[in-house]
C-alpha positions in Angstrom: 90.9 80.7 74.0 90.9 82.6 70.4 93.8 85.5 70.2 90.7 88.2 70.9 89.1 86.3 73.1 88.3 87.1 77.3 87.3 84.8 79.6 86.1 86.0 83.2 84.8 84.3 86.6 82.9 85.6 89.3 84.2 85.2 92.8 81.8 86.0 95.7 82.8 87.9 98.7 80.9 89.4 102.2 81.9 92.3 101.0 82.4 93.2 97.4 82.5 90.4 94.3 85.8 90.1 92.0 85.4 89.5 88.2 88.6 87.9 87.1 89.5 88.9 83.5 92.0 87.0 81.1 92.8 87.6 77.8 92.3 91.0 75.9 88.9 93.6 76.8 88.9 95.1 73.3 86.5 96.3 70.7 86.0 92.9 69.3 84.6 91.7 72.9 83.4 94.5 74.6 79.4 94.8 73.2 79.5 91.1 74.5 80.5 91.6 77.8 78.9 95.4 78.8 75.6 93.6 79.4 76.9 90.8 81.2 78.9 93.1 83.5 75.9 95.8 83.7 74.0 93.0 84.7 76.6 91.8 87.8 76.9 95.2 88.6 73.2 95.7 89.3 72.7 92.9 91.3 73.2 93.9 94.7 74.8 96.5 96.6 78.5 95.3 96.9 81.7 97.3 95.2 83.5 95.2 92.5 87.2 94.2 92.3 88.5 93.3 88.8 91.2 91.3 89.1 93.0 92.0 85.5 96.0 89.7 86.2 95.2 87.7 83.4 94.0 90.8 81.1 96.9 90.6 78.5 95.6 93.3 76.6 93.0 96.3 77.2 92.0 99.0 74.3 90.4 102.4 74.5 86.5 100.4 74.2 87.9 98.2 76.7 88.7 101.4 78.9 84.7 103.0 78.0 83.4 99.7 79.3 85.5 100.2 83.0 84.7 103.8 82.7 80.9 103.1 82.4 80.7 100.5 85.2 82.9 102.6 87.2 80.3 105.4 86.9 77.2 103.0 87.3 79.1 102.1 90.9 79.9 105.5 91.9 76.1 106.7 90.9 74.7 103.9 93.7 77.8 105.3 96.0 80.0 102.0 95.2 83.5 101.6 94.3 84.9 100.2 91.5 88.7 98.8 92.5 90.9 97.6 89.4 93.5 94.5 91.0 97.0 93.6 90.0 97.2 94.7 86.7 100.0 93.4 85.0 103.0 95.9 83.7 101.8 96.9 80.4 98.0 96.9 81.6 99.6 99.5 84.7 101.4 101.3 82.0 98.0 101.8 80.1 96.2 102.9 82.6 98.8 105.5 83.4 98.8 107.0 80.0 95.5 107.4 79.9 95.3 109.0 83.1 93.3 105.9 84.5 95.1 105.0 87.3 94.0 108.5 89.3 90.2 107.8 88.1 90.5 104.1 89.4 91.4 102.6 92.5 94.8 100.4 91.4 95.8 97.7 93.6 99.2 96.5 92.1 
C-alpha cells in the first residue's frame, strides 16, 4: 500500500455492515472512494459501522466524505457509527467537534 493509499473491506452483518478502513482517507483518495461508499450506503436499509482502526490518517475531505454519508444515513433514518478509532484519529475527531456529530465507539 502506497503512503496515500486506503484500503477498505466490507463485513456483512444481520444488522448493520462494517467498512474497515486502513491507511489515510485524504484528499488524494476521497473522489475515489465517495462513489463506492454512496453506492454501499444505498444498498439496503442497514446502519454502517466504520471500523477506522487501521485509518492512520484522516483530513478535512476525508471528514466531508463521513459527514456526507453520515447525512445520507440519517436522511433514510440510519445511523452512521464510527469504531475504534485509533488516538490521533479520536483526537481529530475531537478537534473538529466530530466526535458529538458521530457515534464513537472507542
Amino acid at each position: 500500500m502506497k503512503d496515500e493509499e486506503l484500503d477498505y473491506s466490507v463485513e456483512e452483518r444481520s444488522d448493520h455492515r462494517i467498512l474497515i478502513l486502513k491507511g489515510k482517507l485524504v484528499l488524494h483518495n476521497v473522489e475515489q472512494f465517495r462513489d463506492e461508499f454512496l453506492k454501499i450506503v444505498e444498498q439496503d436499509r442497514k446502519n454502517i459501522h466504520f471500523n477506522i482502526k487501521g485509518l492512520s490518517f484522516i483530513d478535512s475531505s476525508g471528514m466531508g466524505l463521513l459527514i456526507t454519508l453520515n447525512r445520507k444515513l440519517q436522511a433514510g433514518q440510519r445511523e452512521l457509527v464510527i469504531v475504534q478509532p485509533g488516538e490521533a484519529i479520536q483526537k481529530i475527531l475531537h478537534i473538529a467537534g466530530l466526535d458529538k456529530v458521530f457515534n464513537v465507539q472507542s
